[in-house]
PDB file of N, CA, C and O in Angstrom:
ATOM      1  N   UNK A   1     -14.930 -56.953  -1.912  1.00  0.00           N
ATOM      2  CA  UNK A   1     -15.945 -57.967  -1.681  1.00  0.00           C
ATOM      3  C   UNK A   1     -16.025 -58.898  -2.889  1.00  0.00           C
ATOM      4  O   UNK A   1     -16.110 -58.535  -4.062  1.00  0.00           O
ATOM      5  N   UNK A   2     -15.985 -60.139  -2.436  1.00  0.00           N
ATOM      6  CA  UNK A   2     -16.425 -61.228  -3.805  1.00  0.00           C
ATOM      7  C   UNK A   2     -14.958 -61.176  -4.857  1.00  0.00           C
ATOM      8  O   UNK A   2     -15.119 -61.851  -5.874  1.00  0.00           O
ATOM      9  N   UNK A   3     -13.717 -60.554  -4.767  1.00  0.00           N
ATOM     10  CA  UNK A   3     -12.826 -60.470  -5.445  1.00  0.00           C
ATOM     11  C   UNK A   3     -12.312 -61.554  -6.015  1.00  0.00           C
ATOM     12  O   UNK A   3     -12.067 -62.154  -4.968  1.00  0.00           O
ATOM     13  N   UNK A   4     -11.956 -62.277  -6.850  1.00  0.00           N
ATOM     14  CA  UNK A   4     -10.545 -63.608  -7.153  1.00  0.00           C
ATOM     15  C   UNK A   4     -10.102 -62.644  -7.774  1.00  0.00           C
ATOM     16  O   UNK A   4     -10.543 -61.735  -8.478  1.00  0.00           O
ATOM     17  N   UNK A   5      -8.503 -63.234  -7.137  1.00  0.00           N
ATOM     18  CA  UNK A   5      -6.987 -62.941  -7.597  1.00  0.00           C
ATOM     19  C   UNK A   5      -6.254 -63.871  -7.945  1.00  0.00           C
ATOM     20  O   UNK A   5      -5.767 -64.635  -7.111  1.00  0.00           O
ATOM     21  N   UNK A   6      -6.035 -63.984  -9.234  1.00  0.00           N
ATOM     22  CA  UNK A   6      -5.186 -65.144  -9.908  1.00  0.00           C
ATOM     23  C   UNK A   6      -3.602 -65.193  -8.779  1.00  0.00           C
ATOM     24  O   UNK A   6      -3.303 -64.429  -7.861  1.00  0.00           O
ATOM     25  N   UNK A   7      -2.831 -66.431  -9.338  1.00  0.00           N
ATOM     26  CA  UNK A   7      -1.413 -66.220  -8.745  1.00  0.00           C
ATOM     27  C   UNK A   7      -0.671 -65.575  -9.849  1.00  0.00           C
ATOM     28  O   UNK A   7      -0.723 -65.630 -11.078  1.00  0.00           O
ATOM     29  N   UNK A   8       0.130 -64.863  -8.858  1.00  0.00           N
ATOM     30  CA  UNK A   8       1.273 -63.988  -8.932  1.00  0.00           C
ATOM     31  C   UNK A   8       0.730 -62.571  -9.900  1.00  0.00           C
ATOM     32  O   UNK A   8       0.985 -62.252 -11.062  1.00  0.00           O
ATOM     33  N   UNK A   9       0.048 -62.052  -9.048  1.00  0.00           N
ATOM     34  CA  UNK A   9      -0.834 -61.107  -9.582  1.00  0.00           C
ATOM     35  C   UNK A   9      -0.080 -59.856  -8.697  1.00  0.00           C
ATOM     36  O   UNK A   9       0.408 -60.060  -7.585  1.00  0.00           O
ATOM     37  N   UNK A  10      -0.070 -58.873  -9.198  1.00  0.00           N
ATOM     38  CA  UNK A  10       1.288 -57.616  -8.794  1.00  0.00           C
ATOM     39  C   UNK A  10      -0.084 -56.606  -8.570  1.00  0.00           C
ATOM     40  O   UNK A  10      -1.055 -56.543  -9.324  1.00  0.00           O
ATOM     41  N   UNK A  11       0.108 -55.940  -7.473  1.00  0.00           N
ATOM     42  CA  UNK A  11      -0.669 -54.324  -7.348  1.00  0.00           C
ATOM     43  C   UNK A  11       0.041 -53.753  -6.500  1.00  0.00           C
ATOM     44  O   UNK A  11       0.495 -54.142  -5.424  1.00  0.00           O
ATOM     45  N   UNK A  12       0.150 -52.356  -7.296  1.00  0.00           N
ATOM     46  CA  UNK A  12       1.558 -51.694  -7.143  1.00  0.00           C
ATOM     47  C   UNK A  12       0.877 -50.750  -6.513  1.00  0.00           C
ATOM     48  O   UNK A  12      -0.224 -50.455  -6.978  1.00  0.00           O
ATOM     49  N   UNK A  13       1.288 -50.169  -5.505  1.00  0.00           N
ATOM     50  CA  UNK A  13       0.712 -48.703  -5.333  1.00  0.00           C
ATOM     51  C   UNK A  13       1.539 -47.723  -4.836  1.00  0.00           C
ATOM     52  O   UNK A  13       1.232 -46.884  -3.989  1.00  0.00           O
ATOM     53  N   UNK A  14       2.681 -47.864  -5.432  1.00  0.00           N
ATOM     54  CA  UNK A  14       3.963 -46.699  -5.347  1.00  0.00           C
ATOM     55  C   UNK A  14       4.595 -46.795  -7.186  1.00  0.00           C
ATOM     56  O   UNK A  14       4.384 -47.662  -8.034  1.00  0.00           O
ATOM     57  N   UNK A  15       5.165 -45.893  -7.237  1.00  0.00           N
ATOM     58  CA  UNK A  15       6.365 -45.346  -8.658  1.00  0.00           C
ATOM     59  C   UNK A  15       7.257 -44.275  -8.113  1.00  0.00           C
ATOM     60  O   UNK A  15       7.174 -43.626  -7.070  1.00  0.00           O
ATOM     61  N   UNK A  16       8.200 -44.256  -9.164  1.00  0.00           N
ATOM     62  CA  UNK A  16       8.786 -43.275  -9.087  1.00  0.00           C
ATOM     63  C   UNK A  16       8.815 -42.278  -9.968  1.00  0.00           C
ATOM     64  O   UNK A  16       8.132 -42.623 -10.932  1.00  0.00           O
ATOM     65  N   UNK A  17       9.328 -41.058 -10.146  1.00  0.00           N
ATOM     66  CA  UNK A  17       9.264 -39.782 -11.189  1.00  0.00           C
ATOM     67  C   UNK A  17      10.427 -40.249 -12.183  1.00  0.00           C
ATOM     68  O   UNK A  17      11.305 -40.949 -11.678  1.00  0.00           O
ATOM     69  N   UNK A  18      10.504 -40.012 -13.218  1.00  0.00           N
ATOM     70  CA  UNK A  18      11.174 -40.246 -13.999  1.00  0.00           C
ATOM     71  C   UNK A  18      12.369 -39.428 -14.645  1.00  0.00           C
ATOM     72  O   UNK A  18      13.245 -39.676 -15.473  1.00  0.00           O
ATOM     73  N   UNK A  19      11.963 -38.250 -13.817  1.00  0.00           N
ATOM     74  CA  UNK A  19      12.969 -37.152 -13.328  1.00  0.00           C
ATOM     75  C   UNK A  19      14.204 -37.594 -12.965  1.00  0.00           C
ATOM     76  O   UNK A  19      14.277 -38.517 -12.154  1.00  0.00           O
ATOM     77  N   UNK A  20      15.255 -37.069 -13.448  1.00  0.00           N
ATOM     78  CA  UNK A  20      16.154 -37.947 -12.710  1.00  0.00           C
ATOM     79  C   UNK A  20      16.878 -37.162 -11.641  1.00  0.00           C
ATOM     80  O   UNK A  20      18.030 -37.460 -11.324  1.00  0.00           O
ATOM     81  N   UNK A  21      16.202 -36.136 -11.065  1.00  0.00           N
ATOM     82  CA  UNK A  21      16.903 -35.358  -9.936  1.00  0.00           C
ATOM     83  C   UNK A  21      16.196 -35.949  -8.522  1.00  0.00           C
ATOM     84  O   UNK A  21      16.629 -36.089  -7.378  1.00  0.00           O
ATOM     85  N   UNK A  22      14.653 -36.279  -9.281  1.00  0.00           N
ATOM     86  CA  UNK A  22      13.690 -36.538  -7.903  1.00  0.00           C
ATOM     87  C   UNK A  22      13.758 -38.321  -8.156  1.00  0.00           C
ATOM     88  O   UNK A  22      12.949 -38.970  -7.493  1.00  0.00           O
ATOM     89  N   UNK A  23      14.538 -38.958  -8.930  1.00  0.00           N
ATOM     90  CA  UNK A  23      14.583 -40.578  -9.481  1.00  0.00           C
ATOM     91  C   UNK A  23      14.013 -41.458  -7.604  1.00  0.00           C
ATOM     92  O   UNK A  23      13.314 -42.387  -7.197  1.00  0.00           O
ATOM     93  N   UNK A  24      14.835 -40.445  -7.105  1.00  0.00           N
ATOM     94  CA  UNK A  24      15.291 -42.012  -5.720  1.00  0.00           C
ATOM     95  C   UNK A  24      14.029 -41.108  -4.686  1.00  0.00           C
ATOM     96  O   UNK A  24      14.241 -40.908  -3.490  1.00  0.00           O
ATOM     97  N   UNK A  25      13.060 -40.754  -5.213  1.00  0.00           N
ATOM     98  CA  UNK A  25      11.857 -40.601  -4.601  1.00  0.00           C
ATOM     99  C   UNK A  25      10.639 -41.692  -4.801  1.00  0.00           C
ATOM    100  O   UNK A  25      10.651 -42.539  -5.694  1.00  0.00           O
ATOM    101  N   UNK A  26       9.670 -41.550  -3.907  1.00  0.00           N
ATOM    102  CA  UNK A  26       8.534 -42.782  -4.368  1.00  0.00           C
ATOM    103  C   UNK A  26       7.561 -41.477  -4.518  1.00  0.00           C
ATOM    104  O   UNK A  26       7.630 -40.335  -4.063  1.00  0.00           O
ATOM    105  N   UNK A  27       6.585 -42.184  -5.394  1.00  0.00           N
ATOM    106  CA  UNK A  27       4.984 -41.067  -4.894  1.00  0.00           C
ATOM    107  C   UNK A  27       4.061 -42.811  -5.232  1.00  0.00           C
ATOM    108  O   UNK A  27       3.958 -43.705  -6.071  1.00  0.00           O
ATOM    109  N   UNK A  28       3.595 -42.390  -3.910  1.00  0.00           N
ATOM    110  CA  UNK A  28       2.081 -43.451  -3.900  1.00  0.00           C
ATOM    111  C   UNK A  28       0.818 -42.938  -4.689  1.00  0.00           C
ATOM    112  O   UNK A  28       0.574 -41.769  -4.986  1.00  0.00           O
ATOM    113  N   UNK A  29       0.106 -44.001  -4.952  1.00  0.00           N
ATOM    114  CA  UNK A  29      -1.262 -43.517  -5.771  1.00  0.00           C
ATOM    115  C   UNK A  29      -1.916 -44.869  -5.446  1.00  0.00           C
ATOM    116  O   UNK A  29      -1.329 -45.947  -5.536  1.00  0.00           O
ATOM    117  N   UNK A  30      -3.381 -44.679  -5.001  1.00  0.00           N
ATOM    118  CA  UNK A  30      -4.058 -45.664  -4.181  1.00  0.00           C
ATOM    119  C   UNK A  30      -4.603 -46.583  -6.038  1.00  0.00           C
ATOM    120  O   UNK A  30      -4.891 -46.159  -7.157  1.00  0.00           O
ATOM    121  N   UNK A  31      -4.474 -48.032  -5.352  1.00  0.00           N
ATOM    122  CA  UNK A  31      -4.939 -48.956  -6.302  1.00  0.00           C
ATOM    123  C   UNK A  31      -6.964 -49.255  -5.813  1.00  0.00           C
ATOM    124  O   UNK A  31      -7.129 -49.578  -4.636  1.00  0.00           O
ATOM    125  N   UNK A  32      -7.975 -49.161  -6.491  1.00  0.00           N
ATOM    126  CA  UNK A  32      -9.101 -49.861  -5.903  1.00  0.00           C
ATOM    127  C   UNK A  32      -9.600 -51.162  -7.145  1.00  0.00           C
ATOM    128  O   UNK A  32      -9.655 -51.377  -8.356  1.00  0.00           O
ATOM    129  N   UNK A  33      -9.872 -51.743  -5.867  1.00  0.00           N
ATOM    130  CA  UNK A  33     -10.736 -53.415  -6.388  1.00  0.00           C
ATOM    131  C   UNK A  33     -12.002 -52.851  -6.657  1.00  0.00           C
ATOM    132  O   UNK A  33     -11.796 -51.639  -6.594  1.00  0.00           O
ATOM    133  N   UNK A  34     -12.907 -52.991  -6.856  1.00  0.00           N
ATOM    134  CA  UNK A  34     -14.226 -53.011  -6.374  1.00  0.00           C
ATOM    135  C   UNK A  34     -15.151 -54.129  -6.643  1.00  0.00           C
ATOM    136  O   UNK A  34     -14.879 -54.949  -7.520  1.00  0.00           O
ATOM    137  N   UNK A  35     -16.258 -54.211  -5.918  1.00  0.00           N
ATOM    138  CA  UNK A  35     -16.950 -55.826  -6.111  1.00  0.00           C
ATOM    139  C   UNK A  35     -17.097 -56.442  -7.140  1.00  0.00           C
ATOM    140  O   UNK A  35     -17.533 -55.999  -8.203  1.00  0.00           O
ATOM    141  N   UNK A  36     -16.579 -58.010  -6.791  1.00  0.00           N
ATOM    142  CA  UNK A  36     -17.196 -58.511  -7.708  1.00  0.00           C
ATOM    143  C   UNK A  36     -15.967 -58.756  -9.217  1.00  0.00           C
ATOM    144  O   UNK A  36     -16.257 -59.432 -10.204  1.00  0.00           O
ATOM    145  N   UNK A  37     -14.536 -57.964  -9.007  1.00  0.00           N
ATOM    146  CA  UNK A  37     -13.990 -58.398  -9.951  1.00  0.00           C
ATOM    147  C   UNK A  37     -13.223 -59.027 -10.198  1.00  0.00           C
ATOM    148  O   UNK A  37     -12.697 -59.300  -9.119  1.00  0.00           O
ATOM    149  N   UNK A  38     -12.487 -59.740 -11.296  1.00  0.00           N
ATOM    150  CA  UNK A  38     -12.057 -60.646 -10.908  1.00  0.00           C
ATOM    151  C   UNK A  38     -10.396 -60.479 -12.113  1.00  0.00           C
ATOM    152  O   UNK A  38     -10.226 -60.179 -13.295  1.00  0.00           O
ATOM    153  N   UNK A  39      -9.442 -60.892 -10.897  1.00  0.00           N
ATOM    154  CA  UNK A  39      -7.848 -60.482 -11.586  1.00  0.00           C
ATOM    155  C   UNK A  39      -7.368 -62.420 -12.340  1.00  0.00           C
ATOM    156  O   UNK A  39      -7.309 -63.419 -11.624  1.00  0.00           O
ATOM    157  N   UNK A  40      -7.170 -62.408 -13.513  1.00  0.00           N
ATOM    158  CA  UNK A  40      -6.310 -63.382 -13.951  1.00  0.00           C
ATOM    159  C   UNK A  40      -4.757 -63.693 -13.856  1.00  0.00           C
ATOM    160  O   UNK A  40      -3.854 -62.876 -14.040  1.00  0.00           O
ATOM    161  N   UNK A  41      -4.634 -64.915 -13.562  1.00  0.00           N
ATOM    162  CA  UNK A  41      -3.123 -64.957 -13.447  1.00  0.00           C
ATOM    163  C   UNK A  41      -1.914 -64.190 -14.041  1.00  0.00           C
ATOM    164  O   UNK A  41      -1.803 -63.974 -15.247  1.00  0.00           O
ATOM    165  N   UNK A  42      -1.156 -63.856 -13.253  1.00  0.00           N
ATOM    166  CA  UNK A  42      -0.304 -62.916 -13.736  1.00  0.00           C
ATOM    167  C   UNK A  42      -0.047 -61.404 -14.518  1.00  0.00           C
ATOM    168  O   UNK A  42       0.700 -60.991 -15.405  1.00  0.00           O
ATOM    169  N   UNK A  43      -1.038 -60.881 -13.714  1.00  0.00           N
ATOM    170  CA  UNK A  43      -1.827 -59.719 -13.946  1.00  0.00           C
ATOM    171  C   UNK A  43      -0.900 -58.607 -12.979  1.00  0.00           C
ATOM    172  O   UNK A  43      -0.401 -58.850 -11.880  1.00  0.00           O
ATOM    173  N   UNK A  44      -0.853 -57.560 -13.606  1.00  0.00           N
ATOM    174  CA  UNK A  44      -0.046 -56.806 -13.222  1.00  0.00           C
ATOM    175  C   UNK A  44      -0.419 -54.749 -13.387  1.00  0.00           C
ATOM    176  O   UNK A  44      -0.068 -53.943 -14.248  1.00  0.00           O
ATOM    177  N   UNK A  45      -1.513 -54.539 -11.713  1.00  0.00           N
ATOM    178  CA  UNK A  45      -1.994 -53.105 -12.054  1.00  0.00           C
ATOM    179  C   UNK A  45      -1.295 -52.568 -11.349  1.00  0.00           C
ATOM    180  O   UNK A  45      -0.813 -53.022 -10.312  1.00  0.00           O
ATOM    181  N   UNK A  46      -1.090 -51.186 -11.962  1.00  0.00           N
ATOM    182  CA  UNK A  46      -0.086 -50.311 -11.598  1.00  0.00           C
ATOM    183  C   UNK A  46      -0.538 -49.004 -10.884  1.00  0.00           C
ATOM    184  O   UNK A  46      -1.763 -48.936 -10.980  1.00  0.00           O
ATOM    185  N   UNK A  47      -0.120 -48.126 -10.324  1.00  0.00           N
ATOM    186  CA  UNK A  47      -0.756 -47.052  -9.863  1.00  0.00           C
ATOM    187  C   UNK A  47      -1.842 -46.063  -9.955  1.00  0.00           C
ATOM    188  O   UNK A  47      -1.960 -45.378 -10.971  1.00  0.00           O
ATOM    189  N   UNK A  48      -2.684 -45.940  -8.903  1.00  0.00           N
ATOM    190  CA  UNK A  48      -3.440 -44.942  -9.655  1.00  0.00           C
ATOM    191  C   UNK A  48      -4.977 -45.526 -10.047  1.00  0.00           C
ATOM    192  O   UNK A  48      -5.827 -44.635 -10.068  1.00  0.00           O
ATOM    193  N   UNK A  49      -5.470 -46.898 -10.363  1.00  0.00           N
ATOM    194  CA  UNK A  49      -6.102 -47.366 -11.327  1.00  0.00           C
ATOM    195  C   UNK A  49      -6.826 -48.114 -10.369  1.00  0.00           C
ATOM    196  O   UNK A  49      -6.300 -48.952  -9.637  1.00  0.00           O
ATOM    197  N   UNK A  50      -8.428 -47.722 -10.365  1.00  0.00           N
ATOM    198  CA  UNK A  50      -9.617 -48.707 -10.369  1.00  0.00           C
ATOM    199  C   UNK A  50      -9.786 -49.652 -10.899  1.00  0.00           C
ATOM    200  O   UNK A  50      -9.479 -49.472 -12.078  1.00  0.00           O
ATOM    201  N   UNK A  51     -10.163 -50.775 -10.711  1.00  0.00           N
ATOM    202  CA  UNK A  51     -10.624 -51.550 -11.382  1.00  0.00           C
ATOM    203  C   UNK A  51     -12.308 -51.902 -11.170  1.00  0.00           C
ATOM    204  O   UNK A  51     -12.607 -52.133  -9.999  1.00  0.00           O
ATOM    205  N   UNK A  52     -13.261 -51.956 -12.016  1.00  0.00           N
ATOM    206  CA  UNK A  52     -14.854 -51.529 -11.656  1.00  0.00           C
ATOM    207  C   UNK A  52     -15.365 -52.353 -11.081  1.00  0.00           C
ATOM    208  O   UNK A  52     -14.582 -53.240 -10.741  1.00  0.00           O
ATOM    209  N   UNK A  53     -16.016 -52.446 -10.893  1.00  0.00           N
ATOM    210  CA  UNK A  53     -17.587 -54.011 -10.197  1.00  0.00           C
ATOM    211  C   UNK A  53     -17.711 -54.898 -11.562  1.00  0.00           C
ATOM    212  O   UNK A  53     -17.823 -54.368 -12.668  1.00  0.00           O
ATOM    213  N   UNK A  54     -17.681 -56.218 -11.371  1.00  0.00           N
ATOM    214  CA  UNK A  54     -17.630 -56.835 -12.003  1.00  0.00           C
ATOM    215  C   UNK A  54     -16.603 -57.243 -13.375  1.00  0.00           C
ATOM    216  O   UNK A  54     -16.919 -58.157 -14.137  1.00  0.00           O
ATOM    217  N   UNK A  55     -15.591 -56.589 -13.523  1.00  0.00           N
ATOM    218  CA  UNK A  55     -14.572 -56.036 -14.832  1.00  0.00           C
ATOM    219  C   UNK A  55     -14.116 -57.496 -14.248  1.00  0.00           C
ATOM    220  O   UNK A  55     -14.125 -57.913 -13.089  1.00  0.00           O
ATOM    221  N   UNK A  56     -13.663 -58.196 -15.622  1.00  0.00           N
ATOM    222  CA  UNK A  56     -12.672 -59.034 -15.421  1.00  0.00           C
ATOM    223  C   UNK A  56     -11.102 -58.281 -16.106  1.00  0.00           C
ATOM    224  O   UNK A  56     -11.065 -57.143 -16.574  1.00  0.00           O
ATOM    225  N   UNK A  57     -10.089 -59.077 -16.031  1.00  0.00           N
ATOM    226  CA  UNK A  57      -8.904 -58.848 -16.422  1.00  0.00           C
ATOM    227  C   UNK A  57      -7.734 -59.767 -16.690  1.00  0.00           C
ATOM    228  O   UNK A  57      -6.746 -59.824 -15.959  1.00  0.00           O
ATOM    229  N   UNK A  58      -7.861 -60.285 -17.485  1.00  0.00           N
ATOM    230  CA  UNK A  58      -6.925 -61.226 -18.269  1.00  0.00           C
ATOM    231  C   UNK A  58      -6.086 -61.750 -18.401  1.00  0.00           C
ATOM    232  O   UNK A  58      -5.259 -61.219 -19.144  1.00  0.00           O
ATOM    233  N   UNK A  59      -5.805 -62.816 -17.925  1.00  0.00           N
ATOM    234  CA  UNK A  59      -4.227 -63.288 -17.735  1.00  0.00           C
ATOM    235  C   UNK A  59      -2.939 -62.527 -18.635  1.00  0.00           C
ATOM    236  O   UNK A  59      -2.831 -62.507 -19.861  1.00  0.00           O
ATOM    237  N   UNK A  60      -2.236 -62.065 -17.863  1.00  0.00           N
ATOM    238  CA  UNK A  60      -0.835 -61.617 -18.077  1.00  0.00           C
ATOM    239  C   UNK A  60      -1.444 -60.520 -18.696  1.00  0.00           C
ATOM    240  O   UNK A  60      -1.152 -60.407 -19.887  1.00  0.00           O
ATOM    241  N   UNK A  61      -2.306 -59.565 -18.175  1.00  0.00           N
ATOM    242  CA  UNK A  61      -2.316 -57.936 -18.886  1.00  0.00           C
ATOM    243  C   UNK A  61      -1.529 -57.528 -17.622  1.00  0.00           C
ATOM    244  O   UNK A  61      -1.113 -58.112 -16.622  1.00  0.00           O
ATOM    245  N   UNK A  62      -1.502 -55.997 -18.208  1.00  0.00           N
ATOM    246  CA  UNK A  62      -0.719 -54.769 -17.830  1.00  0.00           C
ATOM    247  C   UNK A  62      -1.826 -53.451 -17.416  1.00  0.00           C
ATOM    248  O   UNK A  62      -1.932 -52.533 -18.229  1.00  0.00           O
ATOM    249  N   UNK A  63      -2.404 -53.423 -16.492  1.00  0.00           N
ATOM    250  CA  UNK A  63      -3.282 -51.967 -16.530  1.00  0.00           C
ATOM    251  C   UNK A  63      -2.848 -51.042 -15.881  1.00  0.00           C
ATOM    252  O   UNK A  63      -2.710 -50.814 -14.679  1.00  0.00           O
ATOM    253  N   UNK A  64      -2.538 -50.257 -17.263  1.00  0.00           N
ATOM    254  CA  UNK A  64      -2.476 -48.649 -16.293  1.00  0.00           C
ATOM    255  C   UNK A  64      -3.290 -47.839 -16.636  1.00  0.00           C
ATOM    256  O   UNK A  64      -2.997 -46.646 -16.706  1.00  0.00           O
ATOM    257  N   UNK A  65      -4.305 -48.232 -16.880  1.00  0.00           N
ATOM    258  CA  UNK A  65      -5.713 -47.095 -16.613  1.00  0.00           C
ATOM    259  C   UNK A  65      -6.728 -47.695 -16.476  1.00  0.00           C
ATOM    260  O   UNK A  65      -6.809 -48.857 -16.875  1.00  0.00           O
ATOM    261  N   UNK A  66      -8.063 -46.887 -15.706  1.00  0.00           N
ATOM    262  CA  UNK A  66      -8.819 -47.526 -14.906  1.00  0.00           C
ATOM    263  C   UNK A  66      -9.760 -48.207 -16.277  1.00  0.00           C
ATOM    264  O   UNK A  66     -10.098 -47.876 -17.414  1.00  0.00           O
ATOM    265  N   UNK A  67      -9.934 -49.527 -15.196  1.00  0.00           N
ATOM    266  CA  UNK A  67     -11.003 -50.372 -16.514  1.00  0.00           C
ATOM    267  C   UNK A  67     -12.463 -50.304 -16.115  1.00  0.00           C
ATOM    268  O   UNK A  67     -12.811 -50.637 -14.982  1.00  0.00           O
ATOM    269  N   UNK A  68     -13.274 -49.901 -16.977  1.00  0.00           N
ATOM    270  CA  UNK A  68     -14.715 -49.550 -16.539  1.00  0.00           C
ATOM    271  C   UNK A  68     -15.497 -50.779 -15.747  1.00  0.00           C
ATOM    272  O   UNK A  68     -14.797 -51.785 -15.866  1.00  0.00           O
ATOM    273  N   UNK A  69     -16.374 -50.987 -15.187  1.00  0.00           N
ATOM    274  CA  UNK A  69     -17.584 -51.741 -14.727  1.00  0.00           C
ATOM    275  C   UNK A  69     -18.176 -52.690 -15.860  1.00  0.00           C
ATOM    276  O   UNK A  69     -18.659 -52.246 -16.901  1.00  0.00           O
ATOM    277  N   UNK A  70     -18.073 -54.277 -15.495  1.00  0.00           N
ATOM    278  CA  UNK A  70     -19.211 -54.521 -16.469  1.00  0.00           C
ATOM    279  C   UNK A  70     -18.133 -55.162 -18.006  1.00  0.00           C
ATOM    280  O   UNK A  70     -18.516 -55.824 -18.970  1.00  0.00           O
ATOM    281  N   UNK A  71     -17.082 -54.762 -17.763  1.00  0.00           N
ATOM    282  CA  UNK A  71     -15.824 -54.796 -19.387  1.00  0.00           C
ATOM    283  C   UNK A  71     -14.550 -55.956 -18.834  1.00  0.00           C
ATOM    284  O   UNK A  71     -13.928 -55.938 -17.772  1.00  0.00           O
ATOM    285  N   UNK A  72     -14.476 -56.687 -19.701  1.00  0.00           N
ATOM    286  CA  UNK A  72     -13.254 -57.621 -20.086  1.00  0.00           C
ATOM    287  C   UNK A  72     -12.211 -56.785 -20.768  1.00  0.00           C
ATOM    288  O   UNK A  72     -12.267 -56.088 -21.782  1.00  0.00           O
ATOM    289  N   UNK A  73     -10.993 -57.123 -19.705  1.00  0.00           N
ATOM    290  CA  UNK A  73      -9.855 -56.063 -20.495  1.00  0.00           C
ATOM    291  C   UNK A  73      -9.030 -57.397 -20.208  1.00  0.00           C
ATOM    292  O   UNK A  73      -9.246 -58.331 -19.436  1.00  0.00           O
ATOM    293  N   UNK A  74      -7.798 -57.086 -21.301  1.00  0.00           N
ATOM    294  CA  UNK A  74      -6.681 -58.019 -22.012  1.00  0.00           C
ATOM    295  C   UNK A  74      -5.360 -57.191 -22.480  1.00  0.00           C
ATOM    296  O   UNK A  74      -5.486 -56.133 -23.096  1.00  0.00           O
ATOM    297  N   UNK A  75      -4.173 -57.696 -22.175  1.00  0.00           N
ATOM    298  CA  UNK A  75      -3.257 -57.396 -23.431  1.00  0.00           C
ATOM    299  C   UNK A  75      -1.921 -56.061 -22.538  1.00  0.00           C
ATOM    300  O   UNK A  75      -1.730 -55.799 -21.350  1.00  0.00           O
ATOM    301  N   UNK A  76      -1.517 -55.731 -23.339  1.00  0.00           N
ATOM    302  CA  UNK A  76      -0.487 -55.321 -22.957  1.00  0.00           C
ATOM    303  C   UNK A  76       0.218 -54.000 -23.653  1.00  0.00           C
ATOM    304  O   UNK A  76       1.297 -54.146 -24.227  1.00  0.00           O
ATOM    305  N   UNK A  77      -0.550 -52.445 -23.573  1.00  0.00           N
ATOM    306  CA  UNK A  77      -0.906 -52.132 -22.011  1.00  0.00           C
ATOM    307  C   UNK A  77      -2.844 -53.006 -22.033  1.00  0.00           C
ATOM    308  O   UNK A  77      -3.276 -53.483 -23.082  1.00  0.00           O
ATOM    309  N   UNK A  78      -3.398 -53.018 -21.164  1.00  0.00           N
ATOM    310  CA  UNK A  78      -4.606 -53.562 -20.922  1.00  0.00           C
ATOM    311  C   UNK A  78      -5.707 -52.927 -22.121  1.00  0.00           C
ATOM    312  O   UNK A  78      -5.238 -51.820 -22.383  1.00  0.00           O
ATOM    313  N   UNK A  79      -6.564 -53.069 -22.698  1.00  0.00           N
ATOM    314  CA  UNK A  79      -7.576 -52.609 -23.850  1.00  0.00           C
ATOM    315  C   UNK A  79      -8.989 -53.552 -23.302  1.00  0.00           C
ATOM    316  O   UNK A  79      -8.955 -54.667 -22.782  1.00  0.00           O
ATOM    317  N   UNK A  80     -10.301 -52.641 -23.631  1.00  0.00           N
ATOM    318  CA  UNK A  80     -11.288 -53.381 -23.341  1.00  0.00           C
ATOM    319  C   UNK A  80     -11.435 -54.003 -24.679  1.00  0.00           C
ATOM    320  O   UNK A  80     -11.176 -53.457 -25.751  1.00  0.00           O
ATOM    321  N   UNK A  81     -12.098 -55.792 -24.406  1.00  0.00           N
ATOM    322  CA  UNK A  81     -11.709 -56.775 -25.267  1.00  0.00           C
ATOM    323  C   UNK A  81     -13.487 -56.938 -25.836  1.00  0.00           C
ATOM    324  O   UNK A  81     -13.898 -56.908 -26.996  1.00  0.00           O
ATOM    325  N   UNK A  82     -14.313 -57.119 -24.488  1.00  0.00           N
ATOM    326  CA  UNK A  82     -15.896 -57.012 -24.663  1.00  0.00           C
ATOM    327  C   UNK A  82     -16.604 -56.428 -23.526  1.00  0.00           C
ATOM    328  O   UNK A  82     -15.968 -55.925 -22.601  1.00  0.00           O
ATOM    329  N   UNK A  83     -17.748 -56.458 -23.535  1.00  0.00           N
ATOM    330  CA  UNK A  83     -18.371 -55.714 -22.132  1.00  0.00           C
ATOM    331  C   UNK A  83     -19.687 -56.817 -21.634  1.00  0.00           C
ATOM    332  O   UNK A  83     -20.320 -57.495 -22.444  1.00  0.00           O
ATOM    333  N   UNK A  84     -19.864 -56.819 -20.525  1.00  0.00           N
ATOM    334  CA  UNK A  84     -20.538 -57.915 -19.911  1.00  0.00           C
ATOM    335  C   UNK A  84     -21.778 -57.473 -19.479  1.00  0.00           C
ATOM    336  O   UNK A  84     -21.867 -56.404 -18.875  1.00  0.00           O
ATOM    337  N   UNK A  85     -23.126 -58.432 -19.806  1.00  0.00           N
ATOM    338  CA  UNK A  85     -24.328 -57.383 -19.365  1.00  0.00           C
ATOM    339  C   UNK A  85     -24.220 -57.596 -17.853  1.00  0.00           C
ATOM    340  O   UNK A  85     -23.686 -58.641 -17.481  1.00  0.00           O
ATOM    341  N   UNK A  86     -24.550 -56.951 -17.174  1.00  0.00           N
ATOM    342  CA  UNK A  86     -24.854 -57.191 -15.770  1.00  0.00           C
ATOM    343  C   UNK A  86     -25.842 -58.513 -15.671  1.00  0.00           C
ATOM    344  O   UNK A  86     -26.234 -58.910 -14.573  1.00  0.00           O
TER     345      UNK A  86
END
């Protein structure tokens, strides 16, 4: 609900093991939006990873772990930068 998604913004919700017996396998892991947040251009989340109510996220980051509610994340892998009052 209420989401913007910059362009060319990537959400992945498959990988593979890094195993190299199980390599040419996928395993899925669900990606969530939740209200209200908002993805910057060329943003790129990867498996596994929430993103909170209201969190922004920064042109050309990388998140692979979930970014809290309420927090500006940036950078590459993603880091919270400041936090936003409601």
């Amino acid at each position: 609900d209420v989401v913007m998604i910059g362009p060319r913004v990537s959400i992945t919700s498959e990988n593979h093991p890094t195993q190299i017996s199980k390599r040419k396998t996928m395993v899925a892991s669900q990606v969530v939006i939740k209200k209200n947040a908002w993805l910057g251009a060329n943003v790129t989340i990867l498996p596994g990873v929430t993103i909170g109510e209201n969190a922004v996220v920064a042109a050309g980051a990388v998140v692979v772990k979930d970014v809290p509610k309420n927090t500006v994340v940036g950078g590459v892998p993603a880091k919270i930068i400041k936090e936003l009052e409601p």
